[in-house]
VEXGU-215935 format. One record per residue (C-alpha): residue in one letter; x, z negated, y. Coordinates in steps of 0.5 Angstrom, whole numbers, plus 2048, in hexadecimal, padded with zeros to 3 digits. Layout:
# residues N
<node aa="A" u="X" w="Z" v="Y"/>
...
# end
This chain:
# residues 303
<node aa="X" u="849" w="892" v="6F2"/>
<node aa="X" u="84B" w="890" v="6F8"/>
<node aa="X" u="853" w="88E" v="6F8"/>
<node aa="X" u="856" w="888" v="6F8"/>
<node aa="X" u="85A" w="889" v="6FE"/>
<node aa="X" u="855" w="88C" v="702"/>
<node aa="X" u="850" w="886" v="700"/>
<node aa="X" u="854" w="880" v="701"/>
<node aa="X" u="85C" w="87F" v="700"/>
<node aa="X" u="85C" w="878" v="6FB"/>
<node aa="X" u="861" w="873" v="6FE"/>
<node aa="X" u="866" w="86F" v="6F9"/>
<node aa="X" u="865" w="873" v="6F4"/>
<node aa="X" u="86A" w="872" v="6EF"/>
<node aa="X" u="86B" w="86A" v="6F1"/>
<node aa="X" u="863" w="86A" v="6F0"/>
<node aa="X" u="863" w="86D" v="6E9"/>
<node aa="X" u="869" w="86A" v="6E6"/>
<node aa="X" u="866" w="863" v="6E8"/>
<node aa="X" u="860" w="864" v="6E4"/>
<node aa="X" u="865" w="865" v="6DE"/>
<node aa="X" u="860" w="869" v="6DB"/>
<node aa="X" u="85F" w="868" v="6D3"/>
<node aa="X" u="85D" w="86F" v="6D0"/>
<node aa="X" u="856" w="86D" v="6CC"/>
<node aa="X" u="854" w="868" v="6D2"/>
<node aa="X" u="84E" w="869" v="6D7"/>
<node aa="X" u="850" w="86A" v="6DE"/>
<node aa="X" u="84C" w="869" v="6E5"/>
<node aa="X" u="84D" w="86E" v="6EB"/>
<node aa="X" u="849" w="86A" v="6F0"/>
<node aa="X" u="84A" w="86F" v="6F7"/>
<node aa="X" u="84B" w="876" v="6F3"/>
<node aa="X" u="84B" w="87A" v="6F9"/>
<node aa="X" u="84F" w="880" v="6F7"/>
<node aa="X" u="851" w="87E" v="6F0"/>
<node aa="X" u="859" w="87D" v="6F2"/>
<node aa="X" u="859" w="877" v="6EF"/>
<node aa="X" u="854" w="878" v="6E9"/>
<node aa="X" u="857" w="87F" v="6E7"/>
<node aa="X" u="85E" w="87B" v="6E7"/>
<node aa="X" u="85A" w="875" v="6E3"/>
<node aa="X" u="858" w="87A" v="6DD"/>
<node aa="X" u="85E" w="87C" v="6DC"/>
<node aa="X" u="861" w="875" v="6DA"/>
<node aa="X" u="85A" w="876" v="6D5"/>
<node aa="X" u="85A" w="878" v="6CE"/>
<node aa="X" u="854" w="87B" v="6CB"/>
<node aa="X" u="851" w="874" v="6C9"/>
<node aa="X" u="852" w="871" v="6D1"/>
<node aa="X" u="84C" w="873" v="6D6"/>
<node aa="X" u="84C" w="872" v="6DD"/>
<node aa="X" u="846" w="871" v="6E2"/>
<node aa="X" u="847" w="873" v="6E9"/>
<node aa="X" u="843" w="870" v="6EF"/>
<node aa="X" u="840" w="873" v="6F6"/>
<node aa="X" u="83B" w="872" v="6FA"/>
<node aa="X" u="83C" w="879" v="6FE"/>
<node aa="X" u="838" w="87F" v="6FC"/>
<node aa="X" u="83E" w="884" v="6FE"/>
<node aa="X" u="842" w="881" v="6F8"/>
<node aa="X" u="83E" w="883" v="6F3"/>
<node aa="X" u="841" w="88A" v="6F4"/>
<node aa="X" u="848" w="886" v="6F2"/>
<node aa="X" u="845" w="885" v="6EC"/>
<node aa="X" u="849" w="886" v="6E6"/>
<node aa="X" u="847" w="88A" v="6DF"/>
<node aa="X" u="84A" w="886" v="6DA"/>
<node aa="X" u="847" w="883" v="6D4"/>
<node aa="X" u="84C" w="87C" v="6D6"/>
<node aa="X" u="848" w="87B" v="6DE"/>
<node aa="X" u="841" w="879" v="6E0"/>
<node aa="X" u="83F" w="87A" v="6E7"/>
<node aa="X" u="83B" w="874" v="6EA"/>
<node aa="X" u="838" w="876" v="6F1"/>
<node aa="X" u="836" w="86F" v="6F3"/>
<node aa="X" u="83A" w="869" v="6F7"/>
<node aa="X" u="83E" w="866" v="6F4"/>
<node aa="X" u="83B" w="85F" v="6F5"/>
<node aa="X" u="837" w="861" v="6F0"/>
<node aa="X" u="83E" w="861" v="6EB"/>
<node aa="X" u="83A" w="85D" v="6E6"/>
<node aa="X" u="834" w="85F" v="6E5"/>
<node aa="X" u="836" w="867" v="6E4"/>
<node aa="X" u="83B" w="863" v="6DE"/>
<node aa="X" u="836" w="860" v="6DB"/>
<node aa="X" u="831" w="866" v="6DC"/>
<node aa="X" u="837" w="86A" v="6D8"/>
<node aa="X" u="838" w="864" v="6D2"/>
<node aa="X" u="83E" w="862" v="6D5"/>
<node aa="X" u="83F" w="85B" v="6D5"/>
<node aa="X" u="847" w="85B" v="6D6"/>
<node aa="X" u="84C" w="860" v="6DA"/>
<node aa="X" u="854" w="85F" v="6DA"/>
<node aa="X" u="855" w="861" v="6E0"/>
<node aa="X" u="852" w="863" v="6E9"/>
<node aa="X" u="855" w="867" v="6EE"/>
<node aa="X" u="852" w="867" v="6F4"/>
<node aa="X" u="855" w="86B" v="6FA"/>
<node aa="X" u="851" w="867" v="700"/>
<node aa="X" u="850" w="869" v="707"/>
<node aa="X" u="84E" w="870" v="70A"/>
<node aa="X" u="84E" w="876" v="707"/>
<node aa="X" u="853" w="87C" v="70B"/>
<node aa="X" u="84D" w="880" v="709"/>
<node aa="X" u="848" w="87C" v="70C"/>
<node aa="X" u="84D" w="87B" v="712"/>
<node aa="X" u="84E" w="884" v="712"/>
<node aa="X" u="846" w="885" v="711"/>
<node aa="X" u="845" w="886" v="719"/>
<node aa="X" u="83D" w="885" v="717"/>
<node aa="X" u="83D" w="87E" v="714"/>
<node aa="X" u="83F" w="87B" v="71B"/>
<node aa="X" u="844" w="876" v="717"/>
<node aa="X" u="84A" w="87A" v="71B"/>
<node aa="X" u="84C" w="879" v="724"/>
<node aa="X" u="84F" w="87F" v="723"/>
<node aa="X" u="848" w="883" v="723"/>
<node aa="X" u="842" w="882" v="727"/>
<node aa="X" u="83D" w="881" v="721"/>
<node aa="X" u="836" w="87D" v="720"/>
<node aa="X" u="837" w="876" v="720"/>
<node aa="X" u="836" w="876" v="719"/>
<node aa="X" u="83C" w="872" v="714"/>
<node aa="X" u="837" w="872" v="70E"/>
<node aa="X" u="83C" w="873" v="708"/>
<node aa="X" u="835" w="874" v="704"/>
<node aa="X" u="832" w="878" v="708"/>
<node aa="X" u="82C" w="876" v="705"/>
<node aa="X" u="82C" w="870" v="708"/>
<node aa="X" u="827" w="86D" v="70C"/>
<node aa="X" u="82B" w="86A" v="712"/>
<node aa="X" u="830" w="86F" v="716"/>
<node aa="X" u="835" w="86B" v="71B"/>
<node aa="X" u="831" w="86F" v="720"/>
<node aa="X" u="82B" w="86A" v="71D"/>
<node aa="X" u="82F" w="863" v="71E"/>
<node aa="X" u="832" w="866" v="726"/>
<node aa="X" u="82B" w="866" v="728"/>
<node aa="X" u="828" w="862" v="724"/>
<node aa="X" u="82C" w="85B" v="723"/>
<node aa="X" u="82B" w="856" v="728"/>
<node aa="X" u="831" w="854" v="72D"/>
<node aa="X" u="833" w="84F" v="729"/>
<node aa="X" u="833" w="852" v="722"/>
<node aa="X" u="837" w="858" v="725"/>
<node aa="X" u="83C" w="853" v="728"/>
<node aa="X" u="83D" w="850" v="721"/>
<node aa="X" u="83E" w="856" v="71E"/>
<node aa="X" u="843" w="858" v="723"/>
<node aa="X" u="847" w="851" v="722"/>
<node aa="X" u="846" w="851" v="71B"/>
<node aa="X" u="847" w="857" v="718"/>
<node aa="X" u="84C" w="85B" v="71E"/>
<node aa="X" u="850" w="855" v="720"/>
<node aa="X" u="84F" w="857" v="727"/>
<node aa="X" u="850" w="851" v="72C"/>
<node aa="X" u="84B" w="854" v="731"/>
<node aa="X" u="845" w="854" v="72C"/>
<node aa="X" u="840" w="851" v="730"/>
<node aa="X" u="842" w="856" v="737"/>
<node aa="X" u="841" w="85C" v="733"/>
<node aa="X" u="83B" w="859" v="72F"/>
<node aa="X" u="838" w="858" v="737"/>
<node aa="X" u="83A" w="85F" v="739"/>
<node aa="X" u="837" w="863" v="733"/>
<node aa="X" u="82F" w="85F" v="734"/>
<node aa="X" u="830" w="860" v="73B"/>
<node aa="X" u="831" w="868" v="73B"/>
<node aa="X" u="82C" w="869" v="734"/>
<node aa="X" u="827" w="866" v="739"/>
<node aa="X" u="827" w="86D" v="73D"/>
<node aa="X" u="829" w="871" v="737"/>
<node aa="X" u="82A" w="871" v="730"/>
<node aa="X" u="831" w="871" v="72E"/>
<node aa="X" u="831" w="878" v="728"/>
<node aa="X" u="838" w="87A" v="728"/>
<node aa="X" u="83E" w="878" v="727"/>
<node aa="X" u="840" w="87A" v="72D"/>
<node aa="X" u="83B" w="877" v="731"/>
<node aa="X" u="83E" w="871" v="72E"/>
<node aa="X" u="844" w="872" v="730"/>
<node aa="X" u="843" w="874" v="736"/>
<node aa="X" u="83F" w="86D" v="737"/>
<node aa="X" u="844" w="869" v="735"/>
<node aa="X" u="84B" w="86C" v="736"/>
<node aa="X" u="84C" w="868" v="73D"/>
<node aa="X" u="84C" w="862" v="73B"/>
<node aa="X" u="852" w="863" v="737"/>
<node aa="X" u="859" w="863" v="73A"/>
<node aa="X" u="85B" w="86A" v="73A"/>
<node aa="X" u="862" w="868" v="736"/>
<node aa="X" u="85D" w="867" v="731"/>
<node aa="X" u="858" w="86A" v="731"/>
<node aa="X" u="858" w="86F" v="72B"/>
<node aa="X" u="85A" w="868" v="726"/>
<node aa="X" u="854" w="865" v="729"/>
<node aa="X" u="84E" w="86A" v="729"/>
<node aa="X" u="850" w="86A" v="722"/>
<node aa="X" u="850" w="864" v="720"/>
<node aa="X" u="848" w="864" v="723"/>
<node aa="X" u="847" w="86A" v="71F"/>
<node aa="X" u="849" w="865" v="719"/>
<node aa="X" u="845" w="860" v="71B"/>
<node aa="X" u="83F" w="865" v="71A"/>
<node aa="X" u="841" w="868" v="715"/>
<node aa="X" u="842" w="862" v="711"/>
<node aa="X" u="83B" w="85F" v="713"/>
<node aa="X" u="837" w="866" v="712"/>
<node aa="X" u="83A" w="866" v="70A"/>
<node aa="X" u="83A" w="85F" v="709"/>
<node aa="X" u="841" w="85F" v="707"/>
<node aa="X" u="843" w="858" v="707"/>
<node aa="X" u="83C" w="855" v="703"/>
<node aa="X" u="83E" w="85B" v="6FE"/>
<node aa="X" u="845" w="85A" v="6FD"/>
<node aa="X" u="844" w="853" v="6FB"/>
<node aa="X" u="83E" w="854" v="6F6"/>
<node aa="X" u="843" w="85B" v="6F3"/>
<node aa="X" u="849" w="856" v="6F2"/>
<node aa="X" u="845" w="850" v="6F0"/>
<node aa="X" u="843" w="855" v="6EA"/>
<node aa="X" u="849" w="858" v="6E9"/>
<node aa="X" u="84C" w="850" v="6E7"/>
<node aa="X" u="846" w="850" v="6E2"/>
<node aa="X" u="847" w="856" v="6DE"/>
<node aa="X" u="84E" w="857" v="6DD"/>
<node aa="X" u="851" w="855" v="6D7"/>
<node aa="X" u="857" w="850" v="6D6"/>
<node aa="X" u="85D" w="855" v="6D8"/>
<node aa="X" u="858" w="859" v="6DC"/>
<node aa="X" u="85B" w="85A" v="6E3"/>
<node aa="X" u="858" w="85C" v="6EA"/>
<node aa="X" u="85B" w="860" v="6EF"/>
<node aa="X" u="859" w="860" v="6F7"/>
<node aa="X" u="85B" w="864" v="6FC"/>
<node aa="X" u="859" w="861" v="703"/>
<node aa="X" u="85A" w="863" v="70A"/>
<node aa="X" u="857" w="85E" v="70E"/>
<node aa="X" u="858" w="857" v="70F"/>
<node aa="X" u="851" w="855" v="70D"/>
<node aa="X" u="851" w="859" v="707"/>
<node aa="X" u="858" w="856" v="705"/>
<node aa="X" u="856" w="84F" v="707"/>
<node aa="X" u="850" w="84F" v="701"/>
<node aa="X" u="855" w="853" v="6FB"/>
<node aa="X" u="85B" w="84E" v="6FC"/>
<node aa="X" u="856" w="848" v="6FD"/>
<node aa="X" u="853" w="84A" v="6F6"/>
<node aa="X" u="85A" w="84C" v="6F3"/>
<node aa="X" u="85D" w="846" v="6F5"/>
<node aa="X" u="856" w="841" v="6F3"/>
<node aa="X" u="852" w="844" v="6EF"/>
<node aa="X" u="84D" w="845" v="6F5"/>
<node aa="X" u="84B" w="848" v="6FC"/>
<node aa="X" u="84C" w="841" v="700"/>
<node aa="X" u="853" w="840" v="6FD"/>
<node aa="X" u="851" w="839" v="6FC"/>
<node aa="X" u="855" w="837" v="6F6"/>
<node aa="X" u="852" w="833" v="6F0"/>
<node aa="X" u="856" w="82E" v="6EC"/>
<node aa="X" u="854" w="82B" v="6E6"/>
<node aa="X" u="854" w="824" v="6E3"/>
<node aa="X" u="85B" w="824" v="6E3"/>
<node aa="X" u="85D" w="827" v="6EA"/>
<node aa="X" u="85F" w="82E" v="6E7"/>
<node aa="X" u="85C" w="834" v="6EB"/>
<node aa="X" u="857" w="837" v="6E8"/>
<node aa="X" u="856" w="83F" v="6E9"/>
<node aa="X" u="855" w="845" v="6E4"/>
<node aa="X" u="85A" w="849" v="6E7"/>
<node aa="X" u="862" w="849" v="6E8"/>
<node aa="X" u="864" w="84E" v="6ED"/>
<node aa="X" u="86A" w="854" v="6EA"/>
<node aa="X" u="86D" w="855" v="6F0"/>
<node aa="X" u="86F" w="84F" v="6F5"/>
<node aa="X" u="871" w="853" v="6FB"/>
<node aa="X" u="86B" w="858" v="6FC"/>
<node aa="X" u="86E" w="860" v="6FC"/>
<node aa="X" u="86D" w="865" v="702"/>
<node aa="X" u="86E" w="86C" v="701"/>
<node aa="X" u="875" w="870" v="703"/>
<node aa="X" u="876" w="872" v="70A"/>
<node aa="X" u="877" w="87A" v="706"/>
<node aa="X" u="86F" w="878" v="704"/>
<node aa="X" u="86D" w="875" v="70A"/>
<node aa="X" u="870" w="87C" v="70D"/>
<node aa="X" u="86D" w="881" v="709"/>
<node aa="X" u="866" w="87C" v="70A"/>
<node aa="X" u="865" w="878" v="710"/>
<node aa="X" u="85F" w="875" v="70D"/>
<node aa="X" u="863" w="871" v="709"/>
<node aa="X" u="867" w="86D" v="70F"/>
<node aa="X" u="864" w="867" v="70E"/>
<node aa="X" u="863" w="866" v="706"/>
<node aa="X" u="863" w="861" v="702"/>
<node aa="X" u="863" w="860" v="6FB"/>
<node aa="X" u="862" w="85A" v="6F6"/>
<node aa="X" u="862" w="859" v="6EF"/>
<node aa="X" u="85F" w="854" v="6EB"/>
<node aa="X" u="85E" w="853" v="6E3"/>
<node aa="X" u="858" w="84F" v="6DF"/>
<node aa="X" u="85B" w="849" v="6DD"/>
# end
């Protein structure tokens, strides 16, 4: 079995646990199991009646899989969070934790092109599986859907340059590597900036390849359904977007953020938010992981 560490160093990890406030017989939901950190942590708070589902799309995480009676691995995405209870007979859960975002080895795997560290195929594709690989949606997406993506998902101000600029360049050859990417692309950032930016692109095709948004919102959706009065969630984001729709839903009771009253005026939402101010990780664990910097953690309970 792959380590813990080796694998994927969880984020916040004793905030995130002590806010699903785990009661021992309860049913849990790991929907981004990775490397188990979080689900070894969650099984522990369990006692011999608790059983804990852990989710993830990624074939390498099946090595992580844990050898206890208590878990059950589902290789799946997690938009399909309902479908797989309802598979196993279970209508309600007491609580979710999800640890959004990148996994560090997915960024450390030098092959799966989600890194600007390394030269690698242009690949992105969590599921390796999947049909579509960002390499597909760079030479294949128009002009127009390309610039879309690039303000929608990576917030770059310059999208529809850049977009121009990839077209132009896939017409004389197709764009396989992340270096060639790179290397298309790099001059139309300030050079102060360039790293930060070039990330951001990377983001924005990552988020497109593995439809994170569309799968976010149908997971968390799902989540509200199934918890129990009393049942709590427990997110983790790291970007601005993905962050937008977890406090929309935490706040509204859905994804737009749109409140809905009732006859007499009152806010109508399934959730009530345990922390008021979202909780960031200590400088000491931004120090010993740096993928934790821009973290985030919010906490809600079933009304």
């Amino acid at each position: 079995m792959t380590e813990v560490t080796e694998y994927h160093l969880p984020v916040l990890l004793t905030e995130s646990i002590d806010g699903l406030n785990i009661k021992k017989d309860g049913v849990y939901v790991d929907v981004t199991f990775g490397g188990g950190g979080h689900s070894k942590e969650i099984l522990r708070c369990l006692g011999t009646n608790g059983h804990l589902y852990g989710f993830d799309q990624d074939i390498d995480a099946i090595a992580n899989s844990l050898n206890d009676e208590r878990f059950t691995f589902v290789r799946s995405n997690f938009r399909f969070l309902k479908n797989w209870m309802r598979y196993y007979g279970i209508d309600t859960i007491d609580g979710l934790l999800a640890d959004l975002g990148v996994s560090s080895h997915h960024f450390d795997d030098e092959s799966r092109g989600f890194s600007l560290r390394y030269d690698a195929p242009l690949d992105m594709r969590m599921n390796s599986s999947s049909a579509v690989s960002a390499a597909d949606i760079v030479n294949k997406y128009s002009e127009e859907q390309l610039a879309d993506i690039f303000y929608l998902y990576g917030e770059l101000k310059n999208a529809r340059r850049i977009a121009a600029t990839v077209v132009k360049r896939r017409m004389e050859k197709p764009i396989s590597t992340t270096g060639e990417l790179i290397d298309v692309t790099s001059a139309l950032f300030p050079k102060e900036r360039e790293k930060k930016e070039m990330a951001k692109l990377f983001q924005a095709l990552r988020i497109e390849t593995n439809h994170e948004m569309e799968a976010l919102k149908e997971m968390i959706t799902a989540a509200v359904d199934l918890l129990k009065p009393g049942g709590r969630l427990s997110v983790i984001t790291y970007h601005s977007l993905e962050d937008r729709i977890v406090k929309n839903v935490m706040k509204a009771g859905n994804t737009e953020g749109k409140m809905v009253q009732d006859f007499f005026g009152r806010i109508e939402n399934p959730l009530k938010i345990v922390n008021s101010k979202v909780i960031t990780p200590s400088e000491e664990e931004i120090t010993n992981n740096p993928r934790s910097r821009s973290a985030k953690l919010r906490i809600a309970e079933k009304r």
